[in-house]
N, C-alpha and C positions, 0 to 999 in steps of 0.2 A: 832655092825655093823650099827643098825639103825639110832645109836647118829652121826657115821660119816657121815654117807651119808645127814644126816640132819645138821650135820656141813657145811659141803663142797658146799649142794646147794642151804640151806639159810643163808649163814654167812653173807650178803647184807642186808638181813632183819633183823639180831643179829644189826650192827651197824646203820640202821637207814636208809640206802638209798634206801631201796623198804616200799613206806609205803602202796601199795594197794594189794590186793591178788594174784597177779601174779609171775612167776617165773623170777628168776636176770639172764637178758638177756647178761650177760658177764661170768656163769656157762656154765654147760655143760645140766641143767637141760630140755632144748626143746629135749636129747635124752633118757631122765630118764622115763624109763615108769613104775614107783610105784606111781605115782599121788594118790592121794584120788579121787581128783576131774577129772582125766583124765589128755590128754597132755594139756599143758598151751598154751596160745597163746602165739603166734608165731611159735608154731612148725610146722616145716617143712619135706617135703619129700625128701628130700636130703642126700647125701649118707652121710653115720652115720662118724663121726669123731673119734669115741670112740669104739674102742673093747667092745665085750660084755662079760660080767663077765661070768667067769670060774669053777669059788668054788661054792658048795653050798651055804655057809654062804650068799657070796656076790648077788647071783641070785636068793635064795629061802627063806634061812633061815630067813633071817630079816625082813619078809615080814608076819612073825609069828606074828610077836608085833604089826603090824596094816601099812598101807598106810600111805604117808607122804602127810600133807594138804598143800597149798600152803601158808597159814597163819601162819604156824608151824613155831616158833624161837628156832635156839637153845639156849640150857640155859646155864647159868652161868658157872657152874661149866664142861662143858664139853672143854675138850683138845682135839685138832687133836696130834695124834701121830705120 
């Protein structure tokens, strides 16, 4: 769960078009609060766009393997499913 969620809201940073430590302002990531570093700038107090996760896995569990840095690329080998 943590490779996707690290897919989904650096895949900007996989290809090349965020090259400084911030989050890809065209994700969903200004409402993602697993930051390592906290919320990113830009984020806002505005009413959430995104449902908030349901399952364990999705709200708890993956949060076992550690915080997602904003610097984090994902690698190579990982697929969205």
């Amino acid at each position: 769960m943590r490779h996707a969620l690290v897919y989904t809201l650096q895949n900007a940073r996989k290809h090349g078009s965020i090259k400084t430590h911030r989050a890809d302002e065209f994700s969903s990531a200004r409402w993602f609060d697993g930051w390592k570093e906290g919320a990113p700038k830009g984020a806002d107090s505005s009413p959430r766009l995104l449902e908030r996760a349901r399952t364990w896995l999705l709200s708890i569990g993956w949060r076992r393997h550690g915080l997602i840095a904003l610097s984090e690329v994902p690698a190579e080998s990982e697929v969205a499913a």
